[in-house]
N, C-alpha and C positions, 0 to 999 in steps of 0.2 A: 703607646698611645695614651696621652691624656686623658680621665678619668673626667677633669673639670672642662667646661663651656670655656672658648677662648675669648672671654670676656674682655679683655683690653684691647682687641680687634672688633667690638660687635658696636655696630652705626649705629645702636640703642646708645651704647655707654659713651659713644664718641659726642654723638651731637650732645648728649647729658655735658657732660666734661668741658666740650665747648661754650658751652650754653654758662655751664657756671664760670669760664673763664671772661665770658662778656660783659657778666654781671659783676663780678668784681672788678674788672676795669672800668665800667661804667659806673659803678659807688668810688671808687679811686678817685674819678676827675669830674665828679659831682658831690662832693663831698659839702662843698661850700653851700649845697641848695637844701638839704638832707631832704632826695627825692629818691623813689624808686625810678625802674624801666617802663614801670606798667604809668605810672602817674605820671612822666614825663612825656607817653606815648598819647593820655587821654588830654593833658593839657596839648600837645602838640594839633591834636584830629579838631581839639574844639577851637583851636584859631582857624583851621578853614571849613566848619562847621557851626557858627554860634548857634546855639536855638535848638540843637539836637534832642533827641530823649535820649535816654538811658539806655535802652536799650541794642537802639542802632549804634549809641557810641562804643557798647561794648563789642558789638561784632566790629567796630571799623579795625580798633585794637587789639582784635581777636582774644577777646578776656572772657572768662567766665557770668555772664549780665547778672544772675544773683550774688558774687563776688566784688563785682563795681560798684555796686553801692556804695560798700565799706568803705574801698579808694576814694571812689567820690566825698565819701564824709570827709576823709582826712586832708584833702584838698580843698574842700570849704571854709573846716577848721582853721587852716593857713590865710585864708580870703585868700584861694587864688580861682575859687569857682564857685559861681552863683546857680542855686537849683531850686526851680520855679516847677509847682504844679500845673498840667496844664489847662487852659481855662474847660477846653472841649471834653478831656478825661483826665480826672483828677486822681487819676493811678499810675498817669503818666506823667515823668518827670524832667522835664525840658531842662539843658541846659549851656551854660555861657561862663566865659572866662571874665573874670575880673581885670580891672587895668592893670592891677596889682600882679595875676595872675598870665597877664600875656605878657607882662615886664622879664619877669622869672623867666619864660617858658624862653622867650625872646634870648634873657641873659644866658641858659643851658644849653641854648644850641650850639655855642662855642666850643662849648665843652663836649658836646655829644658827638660832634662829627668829629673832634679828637680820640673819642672814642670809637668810633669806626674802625679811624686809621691805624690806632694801638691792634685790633682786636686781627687786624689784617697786615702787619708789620712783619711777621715772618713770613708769607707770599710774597711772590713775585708778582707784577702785574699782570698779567696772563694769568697767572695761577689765582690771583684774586677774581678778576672775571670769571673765569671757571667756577672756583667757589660757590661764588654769585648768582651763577645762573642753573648750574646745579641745584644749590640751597632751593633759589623760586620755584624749578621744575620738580622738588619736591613736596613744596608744600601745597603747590597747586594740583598736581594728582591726590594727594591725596586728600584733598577739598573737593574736589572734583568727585571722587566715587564714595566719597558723605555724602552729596547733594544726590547723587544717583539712586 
């Protein structure tokens, strides 16, 4: 018997491994926009969201809300997001995509959901379904007995 944790089997190290596999293929076939996942995630939430605060944006994205700020600057800095204090509480920071910034978001969708289909390319259909709903029913229990 093994001494060491069978670490190359444990659902900690898989979804990790996973997880950096997605990201690299998603910087792969986003290369042309020099964006992150996180930044493509909040420009995506604020096309069917303009007007948001910061804060709701971060949980849409499920991002760290004292962490999106940073994002959000580096996303300004590009003009691809306008962030307005709001008039009612000026600690809160509403905001909206630039035209500039829904062009972009618009132009990386191409490339993102190519990104899906790489990240899911050695599945079988059925086995990607699986994946898929697996994946959700994981992440929803355990959001689930957070909020409990």
């Amino acid at each position: 018997m093994s001494k060491s944790f069978d670490f190359e089997h444990a659902p900690g190290h898989l979804i990790r491994r996973a997880q950096q596999l997605a990201v690299a293929v998603f910087m792969e076939e986003t290369a042309d926009y020099d964006v992150t996942p996180v930044q493509f995630a909040i420009l995506n939430a604020l096309m069917d969201t303009p007007g948001v605060d910061q804060v709701t944006l971060a949980g849409r994205v499920a991002f760290d809300a004292a962490t999106s700020g940073s994002v959000i600057g580096r996303l300004e800095a590009k003009g691809w997001v306008r962030r307005e204090a709001d008039t009612q509480d000026k600690r809160r920071k509403l905001l909206w995509l630039t035209p500039e910034g829904e062009q972009a978001a618009l132009q990386m969708k191409r490339a993102v959901i190519k990104v899906q289909g790489r990240i899911l390319s050695p599945l079988e259909a059925a086995e990607r379904e699986q994946l898929l709903a697996l994946l959700h029913k994981l992440v929803l229990g355990h959001e689930a007995s957070r909020q409990a």
